[in-house]
C-alpha positions as a Markdown table, in Angstrom:
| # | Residue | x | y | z |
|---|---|---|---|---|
| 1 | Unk | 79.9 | -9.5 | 38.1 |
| 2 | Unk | 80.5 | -11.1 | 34.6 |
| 3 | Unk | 81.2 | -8.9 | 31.7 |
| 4 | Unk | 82.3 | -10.1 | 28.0 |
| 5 | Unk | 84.6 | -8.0 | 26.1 |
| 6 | Unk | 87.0 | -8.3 | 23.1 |
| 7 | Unk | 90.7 | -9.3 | 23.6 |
| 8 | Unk | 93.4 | -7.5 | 23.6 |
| 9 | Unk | 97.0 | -8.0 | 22.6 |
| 10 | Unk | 97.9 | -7.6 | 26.6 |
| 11 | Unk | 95.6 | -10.6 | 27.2 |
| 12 | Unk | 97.9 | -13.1 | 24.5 |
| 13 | Unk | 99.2 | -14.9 | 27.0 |
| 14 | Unk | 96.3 | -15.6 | 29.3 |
| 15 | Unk | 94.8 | -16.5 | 25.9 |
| 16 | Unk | 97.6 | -18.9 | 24.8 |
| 17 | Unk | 96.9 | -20.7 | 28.7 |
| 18 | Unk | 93.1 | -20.7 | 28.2 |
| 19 | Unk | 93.4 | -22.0 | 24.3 |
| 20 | Unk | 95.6 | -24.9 | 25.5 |
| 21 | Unk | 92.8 | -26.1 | 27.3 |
| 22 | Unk | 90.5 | -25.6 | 25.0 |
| 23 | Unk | 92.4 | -27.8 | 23.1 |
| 24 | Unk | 93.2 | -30.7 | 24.9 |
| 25 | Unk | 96.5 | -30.9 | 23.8 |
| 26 | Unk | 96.3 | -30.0 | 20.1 |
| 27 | Unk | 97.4 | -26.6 | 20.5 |
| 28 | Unk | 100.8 | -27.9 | 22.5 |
| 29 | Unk | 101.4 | -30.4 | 19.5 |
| 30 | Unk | 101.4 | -27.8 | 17.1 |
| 31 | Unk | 103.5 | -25.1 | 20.1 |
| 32 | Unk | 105.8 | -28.0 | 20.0 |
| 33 | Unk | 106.6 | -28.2 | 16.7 |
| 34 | Unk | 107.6 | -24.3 | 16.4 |
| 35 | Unk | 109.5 | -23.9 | 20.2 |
| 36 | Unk | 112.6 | -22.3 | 20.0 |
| 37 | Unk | 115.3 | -23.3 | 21.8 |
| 38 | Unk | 115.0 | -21.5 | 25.5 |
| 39 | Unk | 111.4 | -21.1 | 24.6 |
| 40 | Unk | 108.5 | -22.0 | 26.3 |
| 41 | Unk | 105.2 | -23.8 | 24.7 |
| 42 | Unk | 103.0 | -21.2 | 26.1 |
| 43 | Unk | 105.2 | -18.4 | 24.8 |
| 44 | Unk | 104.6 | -19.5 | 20.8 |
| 45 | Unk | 100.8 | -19.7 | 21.6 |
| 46 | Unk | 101.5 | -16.0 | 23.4 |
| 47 | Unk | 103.4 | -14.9 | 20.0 |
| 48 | Unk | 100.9 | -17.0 | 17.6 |
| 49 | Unk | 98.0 | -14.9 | 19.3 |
| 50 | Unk | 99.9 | -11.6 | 19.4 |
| 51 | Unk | 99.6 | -11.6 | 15.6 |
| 52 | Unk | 96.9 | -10.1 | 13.8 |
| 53 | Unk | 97.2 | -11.4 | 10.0 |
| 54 | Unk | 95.9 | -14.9 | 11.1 |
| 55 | Unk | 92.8 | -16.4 | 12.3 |
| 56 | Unk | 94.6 | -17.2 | 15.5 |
| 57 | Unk | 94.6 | -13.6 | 16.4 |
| 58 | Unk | 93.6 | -12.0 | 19.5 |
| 59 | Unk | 91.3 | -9.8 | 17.2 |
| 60 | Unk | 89.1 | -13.2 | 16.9 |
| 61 | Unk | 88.9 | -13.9 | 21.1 |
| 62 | Unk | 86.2 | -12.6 | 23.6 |
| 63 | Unk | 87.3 | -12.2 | 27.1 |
| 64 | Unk | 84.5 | -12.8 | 29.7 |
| 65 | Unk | 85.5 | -11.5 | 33.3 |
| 66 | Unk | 84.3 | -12.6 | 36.4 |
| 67 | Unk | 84.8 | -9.7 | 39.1 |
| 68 | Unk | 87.4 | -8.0 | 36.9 |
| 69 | Unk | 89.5 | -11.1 | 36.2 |
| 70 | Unk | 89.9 | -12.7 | 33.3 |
| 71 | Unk | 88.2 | -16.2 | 33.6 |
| 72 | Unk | 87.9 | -17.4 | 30.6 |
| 73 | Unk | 87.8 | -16.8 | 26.7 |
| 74 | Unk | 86.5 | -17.7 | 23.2 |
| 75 | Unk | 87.9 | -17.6 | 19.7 |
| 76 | Unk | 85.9 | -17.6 | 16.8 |
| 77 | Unk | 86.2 | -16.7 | 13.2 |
| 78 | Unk | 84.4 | -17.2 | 9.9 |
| 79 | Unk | 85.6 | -20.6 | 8.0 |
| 80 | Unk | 86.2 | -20.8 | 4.7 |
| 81 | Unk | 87.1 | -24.8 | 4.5 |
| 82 | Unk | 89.8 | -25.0 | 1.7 |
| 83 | Unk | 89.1 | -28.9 | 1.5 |
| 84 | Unk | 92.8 | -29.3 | 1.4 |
| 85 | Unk | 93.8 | -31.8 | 4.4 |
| 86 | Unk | 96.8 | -31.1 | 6.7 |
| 87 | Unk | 99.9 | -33.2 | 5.6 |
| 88 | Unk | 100.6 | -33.9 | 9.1 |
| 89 | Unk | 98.9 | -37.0 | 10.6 |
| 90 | Unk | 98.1 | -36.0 | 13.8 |
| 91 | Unk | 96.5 | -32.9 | 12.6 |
| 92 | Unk | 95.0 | -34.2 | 9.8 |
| 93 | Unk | 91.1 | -35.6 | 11.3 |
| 94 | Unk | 90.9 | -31.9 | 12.6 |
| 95 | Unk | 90.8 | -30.5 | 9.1 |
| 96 | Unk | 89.0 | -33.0 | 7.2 |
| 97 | Unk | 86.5 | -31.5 | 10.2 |
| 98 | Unk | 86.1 | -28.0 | 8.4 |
| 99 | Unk | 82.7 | -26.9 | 8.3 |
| 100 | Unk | 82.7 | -24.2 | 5.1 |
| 101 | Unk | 80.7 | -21.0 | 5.1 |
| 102 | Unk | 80.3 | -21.3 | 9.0 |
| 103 | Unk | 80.8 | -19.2 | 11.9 |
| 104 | Unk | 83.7 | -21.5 | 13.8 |
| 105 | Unk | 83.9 | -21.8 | 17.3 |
| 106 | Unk | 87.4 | -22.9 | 17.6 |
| 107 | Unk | 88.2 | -22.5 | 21.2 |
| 108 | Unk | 86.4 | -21.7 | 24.3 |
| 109 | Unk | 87.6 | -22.7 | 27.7 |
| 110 | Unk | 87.0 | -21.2 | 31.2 |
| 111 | Unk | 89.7 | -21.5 | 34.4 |
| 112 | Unk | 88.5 | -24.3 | 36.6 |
| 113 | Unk | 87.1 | -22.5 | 39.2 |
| 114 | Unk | 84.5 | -20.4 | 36.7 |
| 115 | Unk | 83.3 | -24.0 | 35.2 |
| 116 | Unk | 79.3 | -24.8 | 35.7 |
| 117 | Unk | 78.0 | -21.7 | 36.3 |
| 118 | Unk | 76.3 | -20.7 | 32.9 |
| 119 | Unk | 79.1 | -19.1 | 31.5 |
| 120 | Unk | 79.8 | -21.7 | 28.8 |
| 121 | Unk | 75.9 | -21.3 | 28.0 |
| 122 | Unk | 76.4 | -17.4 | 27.7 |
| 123 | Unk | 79.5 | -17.5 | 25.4 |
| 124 | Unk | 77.3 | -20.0 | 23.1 |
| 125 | Unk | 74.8 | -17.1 | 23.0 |
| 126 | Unk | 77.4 | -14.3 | 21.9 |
| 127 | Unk | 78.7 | -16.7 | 19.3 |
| 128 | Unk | 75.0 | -17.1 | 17.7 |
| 129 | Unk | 74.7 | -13.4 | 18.0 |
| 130 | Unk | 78.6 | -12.7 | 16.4 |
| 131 | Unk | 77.5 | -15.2 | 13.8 |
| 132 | Unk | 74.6 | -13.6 | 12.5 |
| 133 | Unk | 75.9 | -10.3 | 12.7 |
| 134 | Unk | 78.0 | -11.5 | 9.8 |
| 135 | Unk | 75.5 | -13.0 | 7.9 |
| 136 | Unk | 76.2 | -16.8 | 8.9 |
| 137 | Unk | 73.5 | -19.4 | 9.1 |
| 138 | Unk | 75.5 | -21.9 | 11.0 |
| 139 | Unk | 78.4 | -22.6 | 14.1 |
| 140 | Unk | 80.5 | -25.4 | 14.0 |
| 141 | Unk | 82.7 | -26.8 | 16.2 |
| 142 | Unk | 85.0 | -29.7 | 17.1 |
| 143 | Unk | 85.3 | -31.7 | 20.1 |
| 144 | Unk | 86.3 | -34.7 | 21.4 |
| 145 | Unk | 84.1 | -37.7 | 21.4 |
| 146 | Unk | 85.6 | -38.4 | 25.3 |
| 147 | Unk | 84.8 | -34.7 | 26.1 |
| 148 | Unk | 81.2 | -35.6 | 27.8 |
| 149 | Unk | 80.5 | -32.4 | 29.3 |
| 150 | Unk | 81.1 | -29.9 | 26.6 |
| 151 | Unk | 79.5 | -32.8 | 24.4 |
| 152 | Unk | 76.2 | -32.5 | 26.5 |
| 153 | Unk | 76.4 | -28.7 | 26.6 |
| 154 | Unk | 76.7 | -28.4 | 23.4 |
| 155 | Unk | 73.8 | -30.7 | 22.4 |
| 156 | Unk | 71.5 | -28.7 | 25.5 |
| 157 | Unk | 72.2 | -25.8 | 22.4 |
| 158 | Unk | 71.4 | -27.6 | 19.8 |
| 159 | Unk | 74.6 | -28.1 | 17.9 |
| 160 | Unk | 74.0 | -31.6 | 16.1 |
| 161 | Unk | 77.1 | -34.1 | 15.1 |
| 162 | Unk | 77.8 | -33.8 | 11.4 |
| 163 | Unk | 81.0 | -36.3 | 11.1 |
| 164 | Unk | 84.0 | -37.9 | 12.8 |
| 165 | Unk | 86.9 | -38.5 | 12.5 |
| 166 | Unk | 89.4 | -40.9 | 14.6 |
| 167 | Unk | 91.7 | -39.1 | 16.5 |
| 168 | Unk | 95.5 | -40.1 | 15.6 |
| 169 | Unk | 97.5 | -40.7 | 19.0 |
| 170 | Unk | 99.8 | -38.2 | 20.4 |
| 171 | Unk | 101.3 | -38.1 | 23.8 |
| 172 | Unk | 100.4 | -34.6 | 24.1 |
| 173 | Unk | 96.9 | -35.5 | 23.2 |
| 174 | Unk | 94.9 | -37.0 | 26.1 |
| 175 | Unk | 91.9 | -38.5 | 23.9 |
| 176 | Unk | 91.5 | -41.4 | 21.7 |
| 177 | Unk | 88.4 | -42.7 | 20.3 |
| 178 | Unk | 87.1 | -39.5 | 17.6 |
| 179 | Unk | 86.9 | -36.0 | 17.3 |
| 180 | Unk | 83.3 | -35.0 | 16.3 |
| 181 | Unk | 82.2 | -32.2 | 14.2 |
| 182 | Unk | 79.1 | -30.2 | 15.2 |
| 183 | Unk | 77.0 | -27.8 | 14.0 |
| 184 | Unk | 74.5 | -25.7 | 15.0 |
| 185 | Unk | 71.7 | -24.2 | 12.6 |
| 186 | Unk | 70.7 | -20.8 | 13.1 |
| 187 | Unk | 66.9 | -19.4 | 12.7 |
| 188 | Unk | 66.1 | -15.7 | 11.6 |
């Protein structure tokens, strides 16, 4: 049985696991940068997503179980692009990616053993739905040019590549080549 449902705060660290691989290694560049001595990576994206005056919030995740387990999650939030560019190299590509006035998908990733059953495919759907519930015409997204799977699902739901951007190497990023922006129109 698959069920979706909103986050909450209990869920922060599965979130913080789930948004790493959603990621691909962004999310542990930036966790990097803000560990504590003693700390983990995984427990700054716990605390980042235990907070709920940011966009990285647990208030902006959707939990879709599979037989009462979590198995996989979704963050999304309305973007308001500032058009300022991060100072930081590495992060910079990502926000010169900003799609304004869109409904952004910035994370959605599913435990290994949930993959290729439909489940991406259904989370796309509530997304649409989320999005025009608060009056957004469009979804955007990033994802990496070397990411051919989510690439091709995301094509299969009509998202359409808008720009790229060529990915500054990080050992904690896997990818090279470019990160793509993608955007998906929606109809009334």
């Amino acid at each position: 049985m698959i069920s979706f449902r909103a986050a909450k705060r209990e869920d922060c660290r599965t979130i913080a696991e789930l948004y790493s691989i959603s990621s691909d290694g962004v999310a542990d560049y930036i966790w990097a940068k803000l560990v504590k001595p003693g700390e983990e990576i995984l427990e700054v994206g716990e605390w980042r997503y235990e907070r709920e005056d940011s966009v990285f919030s647990y208030k902006n995740c959707t939990i879709v179980e599979v037989g009462g387990e979590i198995a996989g999650m979704m963050v999304a939030f309305p973007m308001k692009a500032s058009g300022e560019v991060d100072e930081d190299p590495v992060l910079a590509p990502y926000s010169r990616l900003e799609e304004d006035n869109s409904y952004y998908i910035c994370g959605m990733a599913l435990f290994p053993e949930h993959r290729g059953k439909g489940i991406g495919h259904q989370f796309l759907a509530l997304a649409s739905q989320q999005a025009k519930l608060r009056r957004f015409d469009k979804i955007s997204l990033i994802v990496f040019e070397q990411n051919v799977g989510a690439k091709k699902l995301y094509e299969e739901q009509s998202f359409k590549e808008v720009r790229r951007e060529t990915i500054v190497p990080h050992p904690l990023i896997p990818h090279t080549g470019d990160a793509i922006l993608m955007v998906k129109t929606l109809l009334e």
